[in-house]
N, C-alpha and C positions, 0 to 999 in steps of 0.2 A: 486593337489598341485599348488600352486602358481608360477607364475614363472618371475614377473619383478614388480620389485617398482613402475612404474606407477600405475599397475591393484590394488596392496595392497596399496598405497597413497589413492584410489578414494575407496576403501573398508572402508578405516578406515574413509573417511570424512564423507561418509553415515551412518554409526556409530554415529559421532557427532552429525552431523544435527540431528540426530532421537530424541537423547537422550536429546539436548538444545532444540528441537521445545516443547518436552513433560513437559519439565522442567519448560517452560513460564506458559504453563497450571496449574502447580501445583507451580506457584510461590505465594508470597504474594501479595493479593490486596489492595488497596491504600483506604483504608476509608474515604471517603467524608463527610463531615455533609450537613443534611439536615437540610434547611433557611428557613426561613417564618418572615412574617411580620405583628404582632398580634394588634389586635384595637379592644377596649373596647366599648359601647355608652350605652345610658337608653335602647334602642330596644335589644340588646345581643352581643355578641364575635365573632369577627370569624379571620381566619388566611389565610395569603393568598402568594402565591409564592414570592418572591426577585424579584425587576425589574431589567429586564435585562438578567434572563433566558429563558433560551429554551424551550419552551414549545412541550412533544409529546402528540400532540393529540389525539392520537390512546392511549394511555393511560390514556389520562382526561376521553373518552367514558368507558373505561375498569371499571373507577372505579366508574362512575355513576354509574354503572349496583351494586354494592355492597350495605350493609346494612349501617351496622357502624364499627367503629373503633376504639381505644383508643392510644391519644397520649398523650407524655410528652413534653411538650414545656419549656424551659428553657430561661427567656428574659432578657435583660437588662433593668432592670426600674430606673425611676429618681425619687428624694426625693419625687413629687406632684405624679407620680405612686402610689409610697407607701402609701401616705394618702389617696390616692382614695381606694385599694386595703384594706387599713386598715378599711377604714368607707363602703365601699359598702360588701365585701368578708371575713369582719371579720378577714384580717387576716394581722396583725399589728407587724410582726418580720422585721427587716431591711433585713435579710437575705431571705426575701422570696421569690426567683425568680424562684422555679421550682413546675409546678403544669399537673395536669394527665386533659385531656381534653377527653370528650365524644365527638363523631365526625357524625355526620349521614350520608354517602356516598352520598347517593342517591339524597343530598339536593346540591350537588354541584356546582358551576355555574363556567363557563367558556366564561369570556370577549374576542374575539377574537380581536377586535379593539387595546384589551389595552396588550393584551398575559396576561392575569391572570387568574388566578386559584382563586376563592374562597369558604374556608373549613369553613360550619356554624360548632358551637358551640353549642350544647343542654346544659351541665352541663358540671361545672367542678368538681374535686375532690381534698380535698385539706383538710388535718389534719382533718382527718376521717370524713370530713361533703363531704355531695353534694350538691351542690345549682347552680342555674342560674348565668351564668357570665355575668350580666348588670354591670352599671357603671352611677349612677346618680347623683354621687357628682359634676363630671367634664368625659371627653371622655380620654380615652385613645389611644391615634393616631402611628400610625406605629411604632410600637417598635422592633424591629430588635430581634429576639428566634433563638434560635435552636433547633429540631425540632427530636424525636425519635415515631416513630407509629408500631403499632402493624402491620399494611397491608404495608407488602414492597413495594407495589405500591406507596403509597401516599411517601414511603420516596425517592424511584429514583425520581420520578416525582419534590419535591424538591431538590433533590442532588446538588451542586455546579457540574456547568458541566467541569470548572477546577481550577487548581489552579497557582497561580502563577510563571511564569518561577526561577525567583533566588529562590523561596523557594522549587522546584522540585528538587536542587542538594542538598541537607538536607533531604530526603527523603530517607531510604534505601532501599525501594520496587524499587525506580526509578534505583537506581543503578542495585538490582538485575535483573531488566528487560533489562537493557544496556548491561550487562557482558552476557546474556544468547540470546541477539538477535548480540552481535558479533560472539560468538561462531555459534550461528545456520549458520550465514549470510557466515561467513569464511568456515564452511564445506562446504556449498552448492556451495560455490565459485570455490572452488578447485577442488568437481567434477564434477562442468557441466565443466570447463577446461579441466581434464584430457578425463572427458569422450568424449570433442571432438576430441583430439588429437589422442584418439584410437581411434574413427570414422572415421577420415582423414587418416589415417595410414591404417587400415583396406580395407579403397573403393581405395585406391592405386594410379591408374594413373586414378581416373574417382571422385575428389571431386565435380567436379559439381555434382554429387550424392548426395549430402549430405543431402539437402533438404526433398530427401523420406524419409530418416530416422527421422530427425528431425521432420517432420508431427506428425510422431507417440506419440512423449511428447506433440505437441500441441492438438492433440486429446484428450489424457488421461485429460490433465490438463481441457479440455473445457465440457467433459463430466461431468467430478469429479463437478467440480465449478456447472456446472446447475442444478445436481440432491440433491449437500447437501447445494446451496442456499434455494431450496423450504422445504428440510428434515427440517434446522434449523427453518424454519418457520413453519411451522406443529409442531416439537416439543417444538416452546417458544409459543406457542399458551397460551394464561392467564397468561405468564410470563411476569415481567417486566421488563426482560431483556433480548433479544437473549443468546439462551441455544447455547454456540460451543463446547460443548465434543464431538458431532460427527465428528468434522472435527480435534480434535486433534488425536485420536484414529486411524481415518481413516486413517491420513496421515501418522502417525506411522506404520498403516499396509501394508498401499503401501512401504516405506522406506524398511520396513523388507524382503516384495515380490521382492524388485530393489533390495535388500543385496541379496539375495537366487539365481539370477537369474544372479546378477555380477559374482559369485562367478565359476559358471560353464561355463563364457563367456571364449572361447576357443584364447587368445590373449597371444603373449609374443614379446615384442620390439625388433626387429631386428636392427634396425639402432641410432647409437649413435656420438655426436659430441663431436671432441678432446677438442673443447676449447667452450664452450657454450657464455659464456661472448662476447670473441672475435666476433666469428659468426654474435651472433645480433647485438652486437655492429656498425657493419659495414652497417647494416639497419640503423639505429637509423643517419647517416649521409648524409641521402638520405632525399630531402626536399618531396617525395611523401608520404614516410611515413611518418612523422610528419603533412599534411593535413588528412592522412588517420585517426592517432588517434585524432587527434583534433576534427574530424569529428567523432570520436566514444564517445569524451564527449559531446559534443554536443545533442548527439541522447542520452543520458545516460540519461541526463541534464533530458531533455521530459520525460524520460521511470522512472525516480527514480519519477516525478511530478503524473505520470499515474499510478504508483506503490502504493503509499503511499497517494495520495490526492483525485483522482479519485472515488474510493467507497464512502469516506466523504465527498463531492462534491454533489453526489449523493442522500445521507443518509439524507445533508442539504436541497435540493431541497422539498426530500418527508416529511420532518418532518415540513416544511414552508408553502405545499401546503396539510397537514392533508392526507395525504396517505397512504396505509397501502402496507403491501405485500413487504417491502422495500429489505429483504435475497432475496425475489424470484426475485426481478427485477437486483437484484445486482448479482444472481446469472445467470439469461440471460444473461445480457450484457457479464460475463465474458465467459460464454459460445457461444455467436456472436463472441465475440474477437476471441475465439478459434478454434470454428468448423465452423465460417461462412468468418473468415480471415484471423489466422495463416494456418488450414489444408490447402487449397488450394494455399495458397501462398507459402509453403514451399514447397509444390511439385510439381508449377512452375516455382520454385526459379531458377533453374540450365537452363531453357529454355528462363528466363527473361533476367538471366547476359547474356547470352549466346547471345543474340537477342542486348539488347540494352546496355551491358556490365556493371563495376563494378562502374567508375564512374559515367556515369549517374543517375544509381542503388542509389548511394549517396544522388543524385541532389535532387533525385525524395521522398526519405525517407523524406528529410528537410521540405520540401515543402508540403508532404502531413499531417504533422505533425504538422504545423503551422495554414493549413487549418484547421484538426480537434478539435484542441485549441481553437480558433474561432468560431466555432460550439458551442462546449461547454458553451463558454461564452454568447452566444446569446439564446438558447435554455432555457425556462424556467420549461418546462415539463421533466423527466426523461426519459420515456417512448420514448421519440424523439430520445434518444440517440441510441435507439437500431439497425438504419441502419448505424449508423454513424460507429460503431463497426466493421466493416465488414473490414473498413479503415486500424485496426490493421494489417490486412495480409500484409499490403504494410511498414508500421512501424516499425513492429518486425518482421513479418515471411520473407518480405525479407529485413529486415536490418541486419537481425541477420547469415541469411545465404549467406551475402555480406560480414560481418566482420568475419564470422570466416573462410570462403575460400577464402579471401583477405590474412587473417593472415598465412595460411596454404599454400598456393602458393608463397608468400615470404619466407619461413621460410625457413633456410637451413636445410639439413639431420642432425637431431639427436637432431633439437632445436624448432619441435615442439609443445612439450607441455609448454616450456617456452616461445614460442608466441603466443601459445591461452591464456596461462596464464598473460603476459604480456596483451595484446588487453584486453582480462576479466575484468585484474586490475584497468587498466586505463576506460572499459564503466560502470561496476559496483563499483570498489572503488573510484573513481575522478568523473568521468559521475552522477552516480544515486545519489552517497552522496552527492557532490554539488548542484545537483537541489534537494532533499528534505530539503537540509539548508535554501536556497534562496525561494525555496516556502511554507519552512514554517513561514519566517519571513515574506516575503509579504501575509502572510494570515493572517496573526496575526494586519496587518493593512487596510485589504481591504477583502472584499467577494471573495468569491469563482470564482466567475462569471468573476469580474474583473484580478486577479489571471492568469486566464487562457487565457481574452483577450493580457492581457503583455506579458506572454512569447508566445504566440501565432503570435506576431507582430514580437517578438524579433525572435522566429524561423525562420520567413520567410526573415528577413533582413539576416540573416544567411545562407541560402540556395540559394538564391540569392551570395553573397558571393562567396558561395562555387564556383556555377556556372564558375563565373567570375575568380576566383584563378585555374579553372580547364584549364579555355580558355588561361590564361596566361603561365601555365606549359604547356601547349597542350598535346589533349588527345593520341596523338600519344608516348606519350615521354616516356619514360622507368622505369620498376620496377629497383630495386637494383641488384646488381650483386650477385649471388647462387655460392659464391667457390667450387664447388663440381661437377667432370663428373656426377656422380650416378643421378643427378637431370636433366639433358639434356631429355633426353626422356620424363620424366612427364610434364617437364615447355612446351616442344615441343608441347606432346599433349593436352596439357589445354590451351596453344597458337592456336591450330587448331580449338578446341574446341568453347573458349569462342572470339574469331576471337582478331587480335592482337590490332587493333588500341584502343579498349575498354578495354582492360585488361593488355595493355601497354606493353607486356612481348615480348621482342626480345631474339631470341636464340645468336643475337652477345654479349648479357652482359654477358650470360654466359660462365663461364671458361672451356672450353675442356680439 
């Protein structure tokens, strides 16, 4: 039986998340038309991508390797259209813009110079005739179609790769995807929150601990990513589209495993605060804390950029330099990030604050986050990326276990799952949503490359920053005051612990 609202909060958010991550999968998908741009001459027909698309290479070669094809092309023609069409194709209705086209795969050519695609023409079909689509009265020159084929390949390969921002809120798939990616983002929220506050609560007077345990997600998470990066790629093999049912499924079976395994997790909250509000409130008037979370949108800022742009960063490079294997490299990286940089650093996490303390810990995220920015932008190859990976240990796995026993050692008794939840709010709800706004607007005007050299620069004027706002507070200077004897022994021994001048924590602030 259950026995505290924290443990049944973090149950029922696992629930959500399962149920809204499964839902995206079986959401509706946003129908693209595939474009082309059809030209007529005396020698024959052919059709050819929209300029200004993207071209995957690895699926121009895919569909070389094919026979034929039959597509329906639908164009806009102009009145001299018509009469050409009427005297060469016999076919003389005003209304006549849609015609069934024979396609020969194998005959395909691929401009790299110019990024085109072009699709010959053997016959067309058209009010029960077949004939040759020449054009010898006059040429017909890029006429703007759209574009339906029998081989789904030819039709991704032209798909619009997107569509316009103001006409994406008219869209009711775009909505559906909103309302089911806040729901997932909000359960997921609330449990790593609560679940670190019963981690904190659980290792007692020893949170420098906390890192061993947090290893253990970034393992799963680094294993999981490198085995169904390569699986998704084995099974979209002659697909024209990476196949992810196995990573929806999957993750829905882990979810259920994490339900099954909370549920016998032996916890019930001993210690509560009379007046929560009050409590923190009295933090929130201390100018270390406010450097502290400012310093956790900051790091958000990065982490929502590395979240959300990083794989398509990626996904860009290999699709520009014709490389294939793109799931299995994206699936390394995230696995480097994991088992080659989180694992290790989370389980030197408690020996690094301990050594060089919490702020420094700060100085040192900023900075090496700016560095790996910078990397990125200068790196043309993917494949380069995978020592830089290793970086994340120092990014997330000890940034992550600098804010949440930063948050946990200030917290007064009985308030803190509302300061993991608070710090949470403010690195993932302000932090990671602001930097995915800001870089997705500066994406939408500049490459990827460049993207990641600017806030690259901007990190490091910031961490710098930080530095300097550190020297000014000096690092000797003091956490908040902990109204509560019960906390004296803990801050004591996490004062001996993580040694005082780095962790700031004098036993005179607190209240006997």
């Amino acid at each position: 039986m259950l026995k505290n609202k924290m443990l049944n909060l973090r149950l029922l958010a696992q629930i959500v998340t399962a149920i809204a991550f499964m839902s995206i999968f079986y959401s509706p998908k946003l129908d693209l038309d595939s474009e082309a741009i059809f030209s007529c001459t005396n020698s024959g027909s052919i059709f050819e991508n929209v300029t200004g698309a993207t071209i995957d290479v690895s699926l121009v070669t895919e569909i070389q390797k094919k026979n034929f094809t039959e597509c329906q092309l639908t164009c806009q023609w102009t009145n001299n259209d018509l009469e050409v069409l009427c005297y060469d194709w016999k076919t003389c209705r005003n209304d006549s813009e849609t015609f069934t086209a024979y396609v020969p795969l194998n005959e395909t050519k691929y401009n790299e110079n110019t990024a085109t695609v072009h699709f010959q023409i053997d016959e067309v079909y058209y009010e029960d005739r077949l004939f040759p689509p020449i054009c010898t009265k006059s040429d017909i020159y890029q006429r703007f179609c759209t574009v339906v084929c029998l081989d789904e390949d030819v039709n991704n390969l032209l798909k619009r790769n997107e569509i316009e921002d103001d006409k994406a809120y008219h869209i009711y798939q775009f909505w559906i995807f909103l309302i089911l990616m806040v729901i997932a983002w909000v359960g997921q929220a609330v449990s790593v929150s609560i679940t670190d506050a019963i981690c904190f609560e659980m290792l007692g007077n020893k949170p420098n601990r906390y890192g061993y345990q947090r290893m253990f997600g970034a393992f799963g998470w680094g294993t999981l990513t490198l085995i169904t990066g390569v699986l998704v790629d084995v099974l979209s093999k002659d697909k024209a589209k990476p196949d992810y049912t196995l990573c929806f499924y999957l993750g829905a079976s882990i979810l259920l495993i994490d339900f099954m395994v909370s549920i016998r997790l032996k916890y019930q909250q001993t210690k509560f605060s009379s007046n929560i509000i009050r409590d923190v409130g009295k933090l929130l008037v201390n100018i270390r804390i406010w450097v502290f979370l400012i310093w956790c949108v900051c790091v958000g800022i990065c982490t929502g950029i590395m979240w959300n742009f990083f794989l398509w960063h990626v996904q860009d490079l290999l699709t520009s330099h014709g490389r294939d294997q793109s799931k299995s490299l994206e699936g390394i990286l995230m696995g480097i990030q994991c088992l080659g940089g989180e694992l290790p650093f989370f389980f030197l996490s408690g020996k690094i604050l301990k050594k060089i303390g919490h702020v420094h810990s700060m100085s040192v995220v900023l900075l090496t986050l700016g560095v790996r920015f910078i990397l990125y932008s200068v790196i043309e190859n993917p494949w380069y990326f995978i020592p830089i990976e290793c970086s994340n240990g120092l990014t997330f796995g000890l940034f992550y276990a600098c804010m949440a026993s930063y948050a946990s050692i200030v917290a007064p008794v009985g308030t803190e799952a509302t300061m993991q939840g608070l710090v949470g709010a403010v690195f993932e709800g302000v932090g990671v949503s602001l930097g995915s706004l800001l870089a997705g607007i500066t994406l939408s005007k500049v490459s990827g490359s460049l993207m990641y050299r600017y806030f690259g620069l901007a990190v490091l004027v910031v961490g710098l920053g930080h530095i300097f706002v550190q020297l000014l507070l000096g690092f000797q200077d003091h956490l908040p005051v902990v109204d509560t004897n019960t906390r004296v022994n803990v801050f004591e021994k996490v004062r001996l612990d993580d040694r005082p001048e780095l962790t700031s924590i004098d036993p005179l602030l607190v209240k006997r």
